[in-house]
C-alpha positions, 0 to 999 in steps of 0.5 A: 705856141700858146702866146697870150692866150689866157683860157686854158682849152682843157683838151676840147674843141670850143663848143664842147668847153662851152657845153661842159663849162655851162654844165658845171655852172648849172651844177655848182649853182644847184649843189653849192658844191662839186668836185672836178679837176683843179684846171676845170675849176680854174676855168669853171671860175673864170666863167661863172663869177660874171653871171653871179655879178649880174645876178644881183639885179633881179630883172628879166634881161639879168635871168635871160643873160644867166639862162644864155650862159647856164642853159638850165631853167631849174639852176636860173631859179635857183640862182636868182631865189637863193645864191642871189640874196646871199650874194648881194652885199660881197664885192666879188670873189663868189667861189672857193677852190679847196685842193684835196689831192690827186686822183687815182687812175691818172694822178690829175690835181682834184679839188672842190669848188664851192659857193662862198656863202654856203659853207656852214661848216665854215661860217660856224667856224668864222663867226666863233672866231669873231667872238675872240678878241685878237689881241691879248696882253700879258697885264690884265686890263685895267677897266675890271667890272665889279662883277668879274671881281666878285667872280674872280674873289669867290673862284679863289677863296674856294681854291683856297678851301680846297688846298686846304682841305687837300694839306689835312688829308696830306699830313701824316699822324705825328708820332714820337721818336722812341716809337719809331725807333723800338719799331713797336706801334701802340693803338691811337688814343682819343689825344692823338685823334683830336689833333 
Protein backbone atom coordinates (compact mmCIF):
# COMPACT_ATOMS: atom_id res chain seq x y z
CA UNK A 1 0.00 0.00 0.00
CA UNK A 2 1.00 3.39 -0.89
CA UNK A 3 0.58 5.27 2.57
CA UNK A 4 1.70 9.01 2.38
CA UNK A 5 3.88 8.52 0.04
CA UNK A 6 4.30 11.41 -2.27
CA UNK A 7 6.52 10.78 -5.35
CA UNK A 8 5.15 8.69 -7.91
CA UNK A 9 8.05 5.80 -8.59
CA UNK A 10 6.78 5.80 -12.59
CA UNK A 11 7.41 2.09 -12.67
CA UNK A 12 11.35 2.16 -12.18
CA UNK A 13 13.59 1.41 -9.67
CA UNK A 14 15.05 4.84 -7.67
CA UNK A 15 18.45 5.13 -9.80
CA UNK A 16 16.68 4.53 -13.02
CA UNK A 17 13.98 7.63 -11.86
CA UNK A 18 16.74 9.77 -10.73
CA UNK A 19 18.55 9.14 -14.17
CA UNK A 20 15.74 9.80 -16.31
CA UNK A 21 14.22 12.75 -14.10
CA UNK A 22 17.77 14.37 -14.68
CA UNK A 23 17.81 13.67 -18.31
CA UNK A 24 14.41 15.23 -18.77
CA UNK A 25 15.57 18.40 -16.82
CA UNK A 26 18.60 18.78 -18.85
CA UNK A 27 16.24 18.61 -21.98
CA UNK A 28 13.58 21.04 -20.84
CA UNK A 29 16.43 23.48 -19.90
CA UNK A 30 18.10 23.28 -23.45
CA UNK A 31 14.66 22.89 -25.38
CA UNK A 32 12.43 25.17 -23.08
CA UNK A 33 10.00 22.83 -24.21
CA UNK A 34 9.45 18.76 -24.29
CA UNK A 35 6.80 16.64 -24.76
CA UNK A 36 6.37 13.42 -22.24
CA UNK A 37 3.62 11.70 -20.09
CA UNK A 38 1.75 13.78 -18.11
CA UNK A 39 2.87 11.67 -15.04
CA UNK A 40 6.80 12.12 -15.83
CA UNK A 41 5.84 15.55 -16.17
CA UNK A 42 4.32 15.96 -12.76
CA UNK A 43 7.39 14.54 -11.51
CA UNK A 44 9.72 16.28 -13.82
CA UNK A 45 8.24 19.55 -11.89
CA UNK A 46 8.62 18.37 -8.50
CA UNK A 47 12.21 18.10 -9.57
CA UNK A 48 13.31 20.84 -11.45
CA UNK A 49 11.58 23.89 -9.68
CA UNK A 50 14.33 23.95 -6.96
CA UNK A 51 17.29 23.97 -9.21
CA UNK A 52 15.63 26.77 -11.15
CA UNK A 53 14.86 28.63 -7.52
CA UNK A 54 18.55 28.21 -6.67
CA UNK A 55 19.71 29.42 -10.19
CA UNK A 56 18.87 32.83 -9.29
CA UNK A 57 22.03 33.35 -7.21
CA UNK A 58 24.70 33.10 -9.57
CA UNK A 59 27.85 31.90 -7.72
CA UNK A 60 29.99 28.47 -7.95
CA UNK A 61 28.16 26.24 -5.05
CA UNK A 62 24.58 27.43 -6.96
CA UNK A 63 26.41 25.82 -10.59
CA UNK A 64 27.90 22.98 -8.65
CA UNK A 65 24.11 22.21 -6.71
CA UNK A 66 22.64 22.38 -10.66
CA UNK A 67 25.27 20.08 -12.10
CA UNK A 68 24.83 17.43 -9.09
CA UNK A 69 21.24 17.48 -10.01
CA UNK A 70 21.24 17.76 -14.19
CA UNK A 71 24.72 15.95 -14.71
CA UNK A 72 25.17 18.11 -18.02
CA UNK A 73 27.83 20.57 -18.46
CA UNK A 74 26.01 22.17 -21.66
CA UNK A 75 22.22 22.44 -19.87
CA UNK A 76 24.15 24.26 -16.25
CA UNK A 77 25.47 26.91 -18.80
CA UNK A 78 22.68 27.20 -20.37
CA UNK A 79 20.52 27.50 -17.33
CA UNK A 80 22.52 29.95 -15.79
CA UNK A 81 23.26 32.43 -19.10
CA UNK A 82 19.64 32.07 -20.19
CA UNK A 83 16.74 30.59 -18.00
CA UNK A 84 18.45 32.41 -15.08
CA UNK A 85 18.01 36.11 -15.92
CA UNK A 86 14.42 35.40 -17.14
CA UNK A 87 13.67 33.91 -14.30
CA UNK A 88 14.98 36.16 -11.51
CA UNK A 89 12.11 38.44 -10.62
CA UNK A 90 8.93 35.64 -10.78
CA UNK A 91 8.18 34.27 -7.19
CA UNK A 92 7.86 30.53 -8.25
CA UNK A 93 5.70 28.47 -10.68
CA UNK A 94 8.58 28.13 -13.64
CA UNK A 95 7.04 25.45 -15.70
CA UNK A 96 3.87 24.98 -17.53
CA UNK A 97 2.15 21.71 -18.33
CA UNK A 98 -0.15 21.93 -21.48
CA UNK A 99 -2.28 18.68 -21.77
CA UNK A 100 -2.71 17.34 -25.62
CA UNK A 101 -4.35 14.39 -25.33
CA UNK A 102 -3.59 10.63 -25.32
CA UNK A 103 -1.09 8.73 -27.22
CA UNK A 104 -1.83 6.08 -29.85
CA UNK A 105 -0.17 2.70 -28.85
CA UNK A 106 -1.20 2.86 -25.18
CA UNK A 107 -3.50 5.49 -24.71
CA UNK A 108 -1.07 7.38 -21.74
CA UNK A 109 -2.26 11.18 -21.15
CA UNK A 110 0.53 13.29 -23.42
CA UNK A 111 1.40 16.65 -22.81
CA UNK A 112 4.07 19.42 -23.06
CA UNK A 113 5.83 21.17 -20.27
CA UNK A 114 7.65 24.28 -20.89
CA UNK A 115 9.53 27.05 -19.59
CA UNK A 116 7.33 29.86 -18.50
CA UNK A 117 9.19 32.45 -19.67
CA UNK A 118 9.98 31.29 -23.09
CA UNK A 119 6.70 30.84 -24.84
CA UNK A 120 6.45 33.70 -27.22
CA UNK A 121 3.77 32.55 -28.83
CA UNK A 122 1.98 33.07 -25.39
CA UNK A 123 3.67 36.20 -24.26
CA UNK A 124 2.48 38.10 -27.50
CA UNK A 125 -0.67 37.14 -26.67
CA UNK A 126 -0.55 38.36 -23.07
CA UNK A 127 1.14 41.57 -23.52
CA UNK A 128 -2.07 42.21 -26.44
CA UNK A 129 -4.11 41.63 -23.62
CA UNK A 130 -2.51 43.95 -21.53
CA UNK A 131 -3.41 46.59 -23.80
CA UNK A 132 -7.31 46.13 -23.16
CA UNK A 133 -8.90 47.91 -20.69
CA UNK A 134 -11.00 45.16 -18.53
CA UNK A 135 -13.78 46.93 -17.61
CA UNK A 136 -16.30 48.80 -20.01
CA UNK A 137 -19.39 50.47 -19.57
CA UNK A 138 -22.33 50.96 -21.61
CA UNK A 139 -22.11 55.15 -21.18
CA UNK A 140 -19.30 56.58 -22.81
CA UNK A 141 -16.66 58.37 -20.43
CA UNK A 142 -17.26 61.60 -19.65
CA UNK A 143 -13.33 62.77 -19.71
CA UNK A 144 -13.37 63.05 -23.94
CA UNK A 145 -10.09 64.80 -25.24
CA UNK A 146 -10.93 67.33 -28.01
CA UNK A 147 -9.16 65.30 -30.51
CA UNK A 148 -11.51 61.96 -30.11
CA UNK A 149 -14.33 64.82 -30.83
CA UNK A 150 -12.96 66.08 -33.68
CA UNK A 151 -12.14 62.48 -34.89
CA UNK A 152 -15.59 61.25 -33.61
CA UNK A 153 -17.41 64.78 -35.87
CA UNK A 154 -15.42 64.30 -39.01
CA UNK A 155 -16.31 59.90 -38.92
CA UNK A 156 -20.15 61.23 -38.96
CA UNK A 157 -20.27 64.01 -41.35
CA UNK A 158 -18.54 61.62 -43.81
CA UNK A 159 -21.22 58.85 -42.67
CA UNK A 160 -23.82 61.37 -43.44
CA UNK A 161 -22.21 61.97 -47.11
CA UNK A 162 -22.22 58.89 -47.66
CA UNK A 163 -26.26 57.86 -46.72
CA UNK A 164 -26.56 60.79 -48.90
CA UNK A 165 -25.20 59.86 -51.51
CA UNK A 166 -26.67 56.26 -51.34
CA UNK A 167 -30.65 57.99 -50.90
CA UNK A 168 -29.88 59.91 -54.66
CA UNK A 169 -28.90 56.58 -56.22
CA UNK A 170 -31.84 55.04 -54.60
CA UNK A 171 -34.82 57.08 -55.54
CA UNK A 172 -36.50 56.06 -58.60
CA UNK A 173 -37.38 58.52 -61.72
CA UNK A 174 -40.66 60.25 -60.78
CA UNK A 175 -43.25 59.48 -63.45
CA UNK A 176 -47.10 60.64 -63.96
CA UNK A 177 -49.76 58.57 -63.42
CA UNK A 178 -51.38 58.64 -66.86
CA UNK A 179 -47.83 57.04 -67.89
CA UNK A 180 -48.29 54.24 -65.83
CA UNK A 181 -51.57 53.65 -66.50
CA UNK A 182 -51.49 53.72 -70.61
CA UNK A 183 -48.25 51.32 -70.18
CA UNK A 184 -46.49 53.58 -72.95
CA UNK A 185 -43.23 55.35 -71.84
CA UNK A 186 -41.96 58.56 -73.43
CA UNK A 187 -38.14 59.35 -73.97
CA UNK A 188 -36.54 61.64 -70.94
CA UNK A 189 -36.77 65.14 -71.61
CA UNK A 190 -33.83 67.88 -70.22
CA UNK A 191 -36.84 68.56 -67.28
CA UNK A 192 -37.22 65.48 -66.17
CA UNK A 193 -33.24 64.89 -65.95
CA UNK A 194 -32.49 68.31 -64.02
CA UNK A 195 -34.57 67.06 -61.11
Amino acid sequence: MRHNNTNNNLGRKSAHRKAMLSNMAASLILHKRIKTTTAKAKALRVFIEPILTKSKEDSTHARRLAFTCLQDKDAVTTLFREVSPKISERPGGYTRILKIGTRMGDAAEMCYIELVDFNEAMLATAGAGEAKTTRRSRRGSKKKTEEEGTLKSAKTAATVEVKAKKAKAKTPVKSSPSKKATGKTEPATDADNKE
